[in-house]
PDB file with SEQRES, HELIX, SHEET and CRYST1 records, atoms N, CA, C and O in Angstrom:
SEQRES   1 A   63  UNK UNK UNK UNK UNK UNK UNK UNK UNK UNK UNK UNK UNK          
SEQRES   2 A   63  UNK UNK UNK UNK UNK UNK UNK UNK UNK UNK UNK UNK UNK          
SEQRES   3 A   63  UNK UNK UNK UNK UNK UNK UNK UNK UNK UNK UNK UNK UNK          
SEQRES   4 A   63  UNK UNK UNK UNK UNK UNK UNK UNK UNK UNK UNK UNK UNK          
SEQRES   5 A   63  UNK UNK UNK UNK UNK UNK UNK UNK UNK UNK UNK                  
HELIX    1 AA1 UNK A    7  UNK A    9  5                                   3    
HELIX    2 AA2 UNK A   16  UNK A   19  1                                   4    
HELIX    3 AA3 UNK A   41  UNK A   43  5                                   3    
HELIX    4 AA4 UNK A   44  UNK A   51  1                                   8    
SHEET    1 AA1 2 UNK A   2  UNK A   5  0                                        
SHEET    2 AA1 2 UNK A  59  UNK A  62 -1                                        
SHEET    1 AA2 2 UNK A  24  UNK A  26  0                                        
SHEET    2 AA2 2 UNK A  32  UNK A  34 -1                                        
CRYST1    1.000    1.000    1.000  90.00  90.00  90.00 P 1           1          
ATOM      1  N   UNK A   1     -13.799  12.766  -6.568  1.00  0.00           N  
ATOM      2  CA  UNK A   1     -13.276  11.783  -5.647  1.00  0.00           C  
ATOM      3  C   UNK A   1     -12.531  12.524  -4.544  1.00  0.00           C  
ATOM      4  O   UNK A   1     -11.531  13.188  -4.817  1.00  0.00           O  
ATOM      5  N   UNK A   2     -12.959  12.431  -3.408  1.00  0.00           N  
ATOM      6  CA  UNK A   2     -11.726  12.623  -1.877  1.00  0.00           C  
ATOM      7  C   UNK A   2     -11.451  11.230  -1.334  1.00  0.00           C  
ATOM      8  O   UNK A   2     -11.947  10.114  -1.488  1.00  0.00           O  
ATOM      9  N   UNK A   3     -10.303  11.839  -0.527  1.00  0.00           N  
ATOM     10  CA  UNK A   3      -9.919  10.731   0.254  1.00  0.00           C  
ATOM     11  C   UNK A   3     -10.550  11.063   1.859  1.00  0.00           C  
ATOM     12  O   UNK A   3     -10.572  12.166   2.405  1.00  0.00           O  
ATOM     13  N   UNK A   4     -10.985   9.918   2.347  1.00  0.00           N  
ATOM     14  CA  UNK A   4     -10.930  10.903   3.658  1.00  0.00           C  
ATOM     15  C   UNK A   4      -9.544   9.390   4.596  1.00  0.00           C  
ATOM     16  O   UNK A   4      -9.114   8.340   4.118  1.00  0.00           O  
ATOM     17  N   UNK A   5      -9.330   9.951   5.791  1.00  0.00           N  
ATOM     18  CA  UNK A   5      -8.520   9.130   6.254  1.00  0.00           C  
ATOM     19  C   UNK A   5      -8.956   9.285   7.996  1.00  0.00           C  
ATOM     20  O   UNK A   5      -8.854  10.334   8.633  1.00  0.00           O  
ATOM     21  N   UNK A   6      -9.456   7.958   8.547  1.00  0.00           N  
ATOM     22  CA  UNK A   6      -9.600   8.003   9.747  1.00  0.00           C  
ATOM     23  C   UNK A   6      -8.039   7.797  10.741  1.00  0.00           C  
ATOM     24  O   UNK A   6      -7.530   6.736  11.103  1.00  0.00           O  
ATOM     25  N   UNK A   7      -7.669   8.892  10.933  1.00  0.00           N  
ATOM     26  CA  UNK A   7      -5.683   9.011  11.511  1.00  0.00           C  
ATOM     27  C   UNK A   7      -6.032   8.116  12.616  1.00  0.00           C  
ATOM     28  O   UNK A   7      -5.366   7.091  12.476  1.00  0.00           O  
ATOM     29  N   UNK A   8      -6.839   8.041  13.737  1.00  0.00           N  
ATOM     30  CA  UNK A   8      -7.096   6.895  14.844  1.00  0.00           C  
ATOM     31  C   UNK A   8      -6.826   5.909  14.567  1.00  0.00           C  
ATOM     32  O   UNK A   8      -6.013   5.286  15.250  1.00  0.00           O  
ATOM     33  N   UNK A   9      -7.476   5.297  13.303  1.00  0.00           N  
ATOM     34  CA  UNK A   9      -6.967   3.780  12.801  1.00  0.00           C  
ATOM     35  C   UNK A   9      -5.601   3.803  12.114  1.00  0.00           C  
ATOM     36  O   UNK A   9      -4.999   2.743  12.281  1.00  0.00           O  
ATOM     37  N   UNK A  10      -4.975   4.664  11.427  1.00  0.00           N  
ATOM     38  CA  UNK A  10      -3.986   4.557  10.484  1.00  0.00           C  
ATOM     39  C   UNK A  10      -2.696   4.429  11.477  1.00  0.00           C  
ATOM     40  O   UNK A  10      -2.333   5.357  12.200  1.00  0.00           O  
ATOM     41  N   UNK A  11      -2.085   3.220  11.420  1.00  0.00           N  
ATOM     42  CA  UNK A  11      -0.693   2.526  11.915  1.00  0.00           C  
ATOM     43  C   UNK A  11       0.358   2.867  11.051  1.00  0.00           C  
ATOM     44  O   UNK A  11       1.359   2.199  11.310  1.00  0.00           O  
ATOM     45  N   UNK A  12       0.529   3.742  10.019  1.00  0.00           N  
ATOM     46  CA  UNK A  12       1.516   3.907   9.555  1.00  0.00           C  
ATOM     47  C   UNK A  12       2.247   3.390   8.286  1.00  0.00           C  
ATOM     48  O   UNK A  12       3.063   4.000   7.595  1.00  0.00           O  
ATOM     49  N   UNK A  13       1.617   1.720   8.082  1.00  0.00           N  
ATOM     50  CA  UNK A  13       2.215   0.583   7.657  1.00  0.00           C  
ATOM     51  C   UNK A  13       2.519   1.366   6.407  1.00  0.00           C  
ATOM     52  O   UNK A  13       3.736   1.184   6.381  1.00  0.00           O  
ATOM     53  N   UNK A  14       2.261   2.111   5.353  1.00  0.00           N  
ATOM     54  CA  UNK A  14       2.695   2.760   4.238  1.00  0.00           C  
ATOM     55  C   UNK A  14       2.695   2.176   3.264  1.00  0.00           C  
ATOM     56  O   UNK A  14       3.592   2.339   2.437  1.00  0.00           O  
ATOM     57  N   UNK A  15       1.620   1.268   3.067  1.00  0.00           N  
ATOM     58  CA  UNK A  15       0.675   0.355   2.345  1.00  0.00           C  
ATOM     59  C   UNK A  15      -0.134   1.496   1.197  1.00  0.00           C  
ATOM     60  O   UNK A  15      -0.303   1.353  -0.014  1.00  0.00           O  
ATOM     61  N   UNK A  16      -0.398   2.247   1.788  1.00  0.00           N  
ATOM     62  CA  UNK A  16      -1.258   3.399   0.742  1.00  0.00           C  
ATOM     63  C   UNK A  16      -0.248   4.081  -0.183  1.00  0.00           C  
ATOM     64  O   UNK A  16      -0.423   4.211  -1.395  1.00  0.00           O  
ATOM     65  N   UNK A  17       0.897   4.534   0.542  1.00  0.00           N  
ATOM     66  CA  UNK A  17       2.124   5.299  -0.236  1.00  0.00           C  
ATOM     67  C   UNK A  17       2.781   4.161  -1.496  1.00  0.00           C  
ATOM     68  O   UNK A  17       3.188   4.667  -2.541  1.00  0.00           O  
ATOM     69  N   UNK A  18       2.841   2.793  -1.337  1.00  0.00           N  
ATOM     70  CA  UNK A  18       3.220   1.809  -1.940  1.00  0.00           C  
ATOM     71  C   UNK A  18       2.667   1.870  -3.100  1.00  0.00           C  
ATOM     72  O   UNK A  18       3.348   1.846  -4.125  1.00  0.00           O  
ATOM     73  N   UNK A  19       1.277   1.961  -3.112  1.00  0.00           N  
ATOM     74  CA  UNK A  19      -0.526   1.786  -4.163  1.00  0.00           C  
ATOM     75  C   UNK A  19      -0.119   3.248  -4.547  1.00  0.00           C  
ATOM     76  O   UNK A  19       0.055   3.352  -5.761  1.00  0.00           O  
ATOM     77  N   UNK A  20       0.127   4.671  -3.685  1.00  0.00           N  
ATOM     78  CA  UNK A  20      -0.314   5.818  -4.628  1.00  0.00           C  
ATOM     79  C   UNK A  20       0.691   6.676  -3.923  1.00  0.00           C  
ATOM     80  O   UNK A  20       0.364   7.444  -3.019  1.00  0.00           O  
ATOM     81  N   UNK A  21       1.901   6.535  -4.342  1.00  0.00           N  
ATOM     82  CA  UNK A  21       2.882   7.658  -4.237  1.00  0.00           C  
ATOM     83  C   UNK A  21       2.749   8.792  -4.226  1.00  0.00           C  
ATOM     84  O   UNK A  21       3.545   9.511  -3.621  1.00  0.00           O  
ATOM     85  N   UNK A  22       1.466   9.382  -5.046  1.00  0.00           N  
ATOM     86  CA  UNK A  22       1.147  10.710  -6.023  1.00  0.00           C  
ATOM     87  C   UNK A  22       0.842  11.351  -4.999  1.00  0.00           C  
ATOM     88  O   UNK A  22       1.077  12.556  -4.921  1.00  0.00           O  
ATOM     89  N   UNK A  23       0.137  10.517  -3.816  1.00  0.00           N  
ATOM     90  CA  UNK A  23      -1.453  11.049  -2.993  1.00  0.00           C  
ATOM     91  C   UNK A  23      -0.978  10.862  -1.612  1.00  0.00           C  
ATOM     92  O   UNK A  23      -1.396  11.615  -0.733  1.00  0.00           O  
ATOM     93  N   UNK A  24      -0.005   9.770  -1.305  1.00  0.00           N  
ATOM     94  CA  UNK A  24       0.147   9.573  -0.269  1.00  0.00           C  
ATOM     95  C   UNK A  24       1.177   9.450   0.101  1.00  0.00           C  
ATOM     96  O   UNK A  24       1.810   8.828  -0.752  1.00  0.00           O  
ATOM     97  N   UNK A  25       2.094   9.817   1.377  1.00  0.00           N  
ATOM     98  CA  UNK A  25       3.407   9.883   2.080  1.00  0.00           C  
ATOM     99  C   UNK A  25       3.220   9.511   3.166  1.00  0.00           C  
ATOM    100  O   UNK A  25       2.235   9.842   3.825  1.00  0.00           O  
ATOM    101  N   UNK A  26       4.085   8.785   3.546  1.00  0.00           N  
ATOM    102  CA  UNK A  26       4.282   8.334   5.525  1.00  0.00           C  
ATOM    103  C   UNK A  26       5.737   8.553   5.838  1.00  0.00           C  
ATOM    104  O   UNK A  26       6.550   7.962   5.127  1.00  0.00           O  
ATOM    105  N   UNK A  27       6.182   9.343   6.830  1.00  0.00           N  
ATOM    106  CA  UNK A  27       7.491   9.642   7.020  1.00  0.00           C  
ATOM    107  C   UNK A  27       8.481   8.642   8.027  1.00  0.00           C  
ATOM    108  O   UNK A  27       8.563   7.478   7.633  1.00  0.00           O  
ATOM    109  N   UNK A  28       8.799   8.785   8.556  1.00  0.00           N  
ATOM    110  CA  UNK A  28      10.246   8.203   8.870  1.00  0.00           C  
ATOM    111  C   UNK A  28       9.413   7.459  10.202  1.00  0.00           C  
ATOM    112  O   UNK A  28       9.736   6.273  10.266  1.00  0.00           O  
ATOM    113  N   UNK A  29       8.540   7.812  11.151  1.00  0.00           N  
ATOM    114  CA  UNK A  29       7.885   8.106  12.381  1.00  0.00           C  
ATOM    115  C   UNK A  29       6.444   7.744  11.962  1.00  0.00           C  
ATOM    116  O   UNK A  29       5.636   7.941  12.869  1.00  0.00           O  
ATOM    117  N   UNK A  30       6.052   7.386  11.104  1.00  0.00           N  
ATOM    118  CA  UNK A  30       4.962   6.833  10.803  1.00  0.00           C  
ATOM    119  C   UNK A  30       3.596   7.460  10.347  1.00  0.00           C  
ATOM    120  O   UNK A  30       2.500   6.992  10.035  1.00  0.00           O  
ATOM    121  N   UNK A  31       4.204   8.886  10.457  1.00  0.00           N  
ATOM    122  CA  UNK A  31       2.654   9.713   9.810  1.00  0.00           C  
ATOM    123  C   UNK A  31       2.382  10.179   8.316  1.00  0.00           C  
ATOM    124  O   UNK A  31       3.086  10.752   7.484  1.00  0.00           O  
ATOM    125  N   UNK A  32       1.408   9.824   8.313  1.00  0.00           N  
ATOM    126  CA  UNK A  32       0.649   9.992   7.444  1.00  0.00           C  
ATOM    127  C   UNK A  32       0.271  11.445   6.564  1.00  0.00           C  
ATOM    128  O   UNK A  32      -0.522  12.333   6.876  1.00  0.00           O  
ATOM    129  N   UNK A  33       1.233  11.316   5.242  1.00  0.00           N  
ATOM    130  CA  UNK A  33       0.170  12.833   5.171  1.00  0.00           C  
ATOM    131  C   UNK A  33      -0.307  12.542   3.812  1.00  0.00           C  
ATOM    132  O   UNK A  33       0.086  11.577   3.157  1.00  0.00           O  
ATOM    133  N   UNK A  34      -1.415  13.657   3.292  1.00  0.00           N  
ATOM    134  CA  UNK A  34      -2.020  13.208   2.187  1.00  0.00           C  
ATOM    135  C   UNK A  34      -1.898  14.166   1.156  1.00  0.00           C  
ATOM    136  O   UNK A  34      -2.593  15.163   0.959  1.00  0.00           O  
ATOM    137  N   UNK A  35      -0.987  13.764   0.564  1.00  0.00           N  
ATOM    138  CA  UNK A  35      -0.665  15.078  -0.894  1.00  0.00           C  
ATOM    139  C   UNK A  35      -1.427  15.520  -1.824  1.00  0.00           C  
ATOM    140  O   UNK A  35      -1.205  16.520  -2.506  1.00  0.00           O  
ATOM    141  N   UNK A  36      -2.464  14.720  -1.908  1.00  0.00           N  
ATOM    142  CA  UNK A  36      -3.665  15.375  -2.895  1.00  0.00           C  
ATOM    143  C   UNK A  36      -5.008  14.446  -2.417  1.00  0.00           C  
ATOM    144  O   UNK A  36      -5.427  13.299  -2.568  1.00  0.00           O  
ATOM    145  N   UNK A  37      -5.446  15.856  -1.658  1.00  0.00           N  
ATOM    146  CA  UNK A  37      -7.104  14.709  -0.832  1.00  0.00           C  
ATOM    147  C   UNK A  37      -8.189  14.915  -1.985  1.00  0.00           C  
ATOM    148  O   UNK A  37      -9.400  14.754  -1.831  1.00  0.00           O  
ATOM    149  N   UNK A  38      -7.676  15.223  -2.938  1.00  0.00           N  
ATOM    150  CA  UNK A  38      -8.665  15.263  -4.152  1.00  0.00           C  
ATOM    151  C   UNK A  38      -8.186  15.090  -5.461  1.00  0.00           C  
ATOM    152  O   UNK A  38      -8.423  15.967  -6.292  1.00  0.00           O  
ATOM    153  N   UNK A  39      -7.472  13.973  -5.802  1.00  0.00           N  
ATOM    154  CA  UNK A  39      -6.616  13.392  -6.672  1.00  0.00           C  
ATOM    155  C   UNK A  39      -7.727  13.468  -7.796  1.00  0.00           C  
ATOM    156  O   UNK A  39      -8.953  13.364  -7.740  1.00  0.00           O  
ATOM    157  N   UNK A  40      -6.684  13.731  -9.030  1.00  0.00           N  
ATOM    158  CA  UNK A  40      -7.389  13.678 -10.293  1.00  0.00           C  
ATOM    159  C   UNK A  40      -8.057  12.153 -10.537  1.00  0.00           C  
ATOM    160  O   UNK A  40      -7.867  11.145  -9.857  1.00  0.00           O  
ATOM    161  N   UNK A  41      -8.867  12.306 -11.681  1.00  0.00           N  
ATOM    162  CA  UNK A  41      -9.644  10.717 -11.847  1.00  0.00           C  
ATOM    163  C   UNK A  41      -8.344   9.652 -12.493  1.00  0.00           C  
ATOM    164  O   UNK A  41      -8.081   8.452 -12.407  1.00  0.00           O  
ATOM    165  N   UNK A  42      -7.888  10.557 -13.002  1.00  0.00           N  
ATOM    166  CA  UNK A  42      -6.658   9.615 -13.407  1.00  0.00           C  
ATOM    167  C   UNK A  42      -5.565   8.577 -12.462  1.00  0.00           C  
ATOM    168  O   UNK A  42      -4.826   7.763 -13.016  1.00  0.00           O  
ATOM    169  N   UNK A  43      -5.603   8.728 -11.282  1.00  0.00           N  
ATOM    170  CA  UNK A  43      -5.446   8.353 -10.032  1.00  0.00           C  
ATOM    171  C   UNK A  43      -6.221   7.367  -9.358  1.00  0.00           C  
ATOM    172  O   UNK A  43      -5.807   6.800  -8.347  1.00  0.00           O  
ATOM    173  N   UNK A  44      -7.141   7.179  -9.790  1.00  0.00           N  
ATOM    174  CA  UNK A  44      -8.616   6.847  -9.232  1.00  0.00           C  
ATOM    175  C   UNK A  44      -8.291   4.591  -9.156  1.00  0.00           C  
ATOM    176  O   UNK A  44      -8.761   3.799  -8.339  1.00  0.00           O  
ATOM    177  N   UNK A  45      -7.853   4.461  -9.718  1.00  0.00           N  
ATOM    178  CA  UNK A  45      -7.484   2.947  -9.825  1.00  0.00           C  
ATOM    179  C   UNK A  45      -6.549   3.164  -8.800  1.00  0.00           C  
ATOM    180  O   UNK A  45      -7.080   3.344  -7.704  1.00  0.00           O  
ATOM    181  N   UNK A  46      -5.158   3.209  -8.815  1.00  0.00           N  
ATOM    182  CA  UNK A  46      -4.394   3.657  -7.834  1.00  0.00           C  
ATOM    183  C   UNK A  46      -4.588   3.850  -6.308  1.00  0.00           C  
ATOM    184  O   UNK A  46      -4.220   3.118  -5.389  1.00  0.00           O  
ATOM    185  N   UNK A  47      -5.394   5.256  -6.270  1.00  0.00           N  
ATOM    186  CA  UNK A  47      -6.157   4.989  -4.681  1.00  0.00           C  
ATOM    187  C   UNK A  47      -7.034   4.108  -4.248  1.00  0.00           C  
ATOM    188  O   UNK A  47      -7.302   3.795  -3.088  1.00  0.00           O  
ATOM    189  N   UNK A  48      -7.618   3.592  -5.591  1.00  0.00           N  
ATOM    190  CA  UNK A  48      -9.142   2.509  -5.266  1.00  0.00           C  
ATOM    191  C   UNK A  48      -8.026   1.235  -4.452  1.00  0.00           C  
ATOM    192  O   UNK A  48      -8.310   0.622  -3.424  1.00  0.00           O  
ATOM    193  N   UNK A  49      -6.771   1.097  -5.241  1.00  0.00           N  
ATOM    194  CA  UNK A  49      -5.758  -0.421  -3.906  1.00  0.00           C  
ATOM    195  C   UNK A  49      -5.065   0.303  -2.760  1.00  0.00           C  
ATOM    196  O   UNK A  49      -4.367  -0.402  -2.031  1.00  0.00           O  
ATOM    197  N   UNK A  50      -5.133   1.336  -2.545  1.00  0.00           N  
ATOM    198  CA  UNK A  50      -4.813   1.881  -1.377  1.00  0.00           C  
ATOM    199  C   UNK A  50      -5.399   1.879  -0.425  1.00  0.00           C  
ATOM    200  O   UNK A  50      -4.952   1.838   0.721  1.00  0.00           O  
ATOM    201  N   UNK A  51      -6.669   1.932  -0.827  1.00  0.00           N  
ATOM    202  CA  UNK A  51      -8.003   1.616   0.121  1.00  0.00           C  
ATOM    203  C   UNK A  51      -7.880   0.230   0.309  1.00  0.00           C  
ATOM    204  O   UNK A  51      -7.781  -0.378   1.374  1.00  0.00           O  
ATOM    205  N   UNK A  52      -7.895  -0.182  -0.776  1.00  0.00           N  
ATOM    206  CA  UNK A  52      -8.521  -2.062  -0.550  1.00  0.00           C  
ATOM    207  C   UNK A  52      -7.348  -2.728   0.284  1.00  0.00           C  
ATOM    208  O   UNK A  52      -7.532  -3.838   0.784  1.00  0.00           O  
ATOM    209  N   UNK A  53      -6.355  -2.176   0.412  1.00  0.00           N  
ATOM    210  CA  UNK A  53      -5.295  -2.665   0.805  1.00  0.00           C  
ATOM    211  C   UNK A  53      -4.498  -2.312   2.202  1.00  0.00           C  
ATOM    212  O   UNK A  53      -3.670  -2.909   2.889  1.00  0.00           O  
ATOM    213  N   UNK A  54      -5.248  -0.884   2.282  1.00  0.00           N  
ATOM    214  CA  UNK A  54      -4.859  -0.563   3.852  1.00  0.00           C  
ATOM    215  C   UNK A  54      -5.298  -1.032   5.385  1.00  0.00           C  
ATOM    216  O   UNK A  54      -6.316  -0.664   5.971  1.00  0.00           O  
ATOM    217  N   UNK A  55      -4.267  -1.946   5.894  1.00  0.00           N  
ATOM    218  CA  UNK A  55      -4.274  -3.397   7.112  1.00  0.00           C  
ATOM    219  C   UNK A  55      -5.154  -2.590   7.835  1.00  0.00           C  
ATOM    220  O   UNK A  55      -5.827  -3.406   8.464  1.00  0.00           O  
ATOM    221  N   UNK A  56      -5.516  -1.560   8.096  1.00  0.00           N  
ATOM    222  CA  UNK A  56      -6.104  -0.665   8.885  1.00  0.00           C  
ATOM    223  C   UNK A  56      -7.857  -0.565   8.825  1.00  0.00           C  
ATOM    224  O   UNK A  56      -8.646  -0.538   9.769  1.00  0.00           O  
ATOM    225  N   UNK A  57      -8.128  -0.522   7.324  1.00  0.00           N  
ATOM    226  CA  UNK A  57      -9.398   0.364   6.722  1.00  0.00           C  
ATOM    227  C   UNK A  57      -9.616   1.929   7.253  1.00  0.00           C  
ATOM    228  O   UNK A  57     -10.679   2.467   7.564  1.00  0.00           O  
ATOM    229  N   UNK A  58      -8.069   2.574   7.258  1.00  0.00           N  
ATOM    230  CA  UNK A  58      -8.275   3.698   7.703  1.00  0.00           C  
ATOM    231  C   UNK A  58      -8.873   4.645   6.860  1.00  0.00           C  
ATOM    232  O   UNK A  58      -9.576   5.600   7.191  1.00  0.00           O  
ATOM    233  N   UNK A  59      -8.378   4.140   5.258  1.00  0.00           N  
ATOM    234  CA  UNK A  59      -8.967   5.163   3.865  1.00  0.00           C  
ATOM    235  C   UNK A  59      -9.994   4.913   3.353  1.00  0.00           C  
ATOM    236  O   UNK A  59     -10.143   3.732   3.042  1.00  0.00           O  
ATOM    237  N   UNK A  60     -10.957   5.731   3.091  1.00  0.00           N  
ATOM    238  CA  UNK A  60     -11.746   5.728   2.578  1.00  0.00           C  
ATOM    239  C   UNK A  60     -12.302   6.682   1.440  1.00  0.00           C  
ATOM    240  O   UNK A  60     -12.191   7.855   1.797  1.00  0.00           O  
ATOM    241  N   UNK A  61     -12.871   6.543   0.167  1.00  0.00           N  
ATOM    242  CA  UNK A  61     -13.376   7.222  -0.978  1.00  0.00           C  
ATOM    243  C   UNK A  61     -14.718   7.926  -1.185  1.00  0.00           C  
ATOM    244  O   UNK A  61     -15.588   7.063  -1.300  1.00  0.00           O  
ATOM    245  N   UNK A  62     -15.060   8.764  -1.247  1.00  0.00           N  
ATOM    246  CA  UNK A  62     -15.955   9.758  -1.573  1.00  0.00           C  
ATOM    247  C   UNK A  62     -16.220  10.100  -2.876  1.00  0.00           C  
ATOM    248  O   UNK A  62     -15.283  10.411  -3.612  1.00  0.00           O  
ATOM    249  N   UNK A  63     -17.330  10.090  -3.268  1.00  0.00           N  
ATOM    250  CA  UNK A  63     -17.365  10.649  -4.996  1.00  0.00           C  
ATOM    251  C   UNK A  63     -18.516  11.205  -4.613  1.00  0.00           C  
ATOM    252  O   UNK A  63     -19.188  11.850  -5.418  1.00  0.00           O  
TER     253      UNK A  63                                                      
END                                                                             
C-alpha cells in the first residue's frame, strides 16, 4: 500500500491526520506532511477513512 497525495488539491483541513495520526500531520499553516507513504497493512483501515474522508480527494491508495 502507498499513499500518494495530490498537494494542489490538499486545503489543509487535517481530516486525514484525524483518520491516521500514524501517517499523517498538518502543521500550524496548513501543510501537509506524510509520515509513512508506505504504512504497514495494519494501518490500512485507518488510511482507507482518510481517503474516504478527505473534503479535497487529495489522497489516494496504491496497492
Amino acid at each position: 500500500m502507498e499513499i500518494k497525495v495530490d498537494f494542489d488539491l490538499c486545503q489543509g483541513h487535517a481530516v486525514c491526520m484525524g483518520e491516521a495520526p500514524e501517517v499523517f500531520e498538518v502543521d500550524d499553516k496548513g501543510f501537509l506532511t506524510i509520515l509513512q507513504d508506505q504504512p504497514p497493512e495494519d494501518l490500512r483501515a485507518k488510511v482507507e477513512q482518510a481517503v474516504k474522508y478527505c473534503p479535497t480527494g487529495a489522497i489516494s491508495l496504491q496497492d
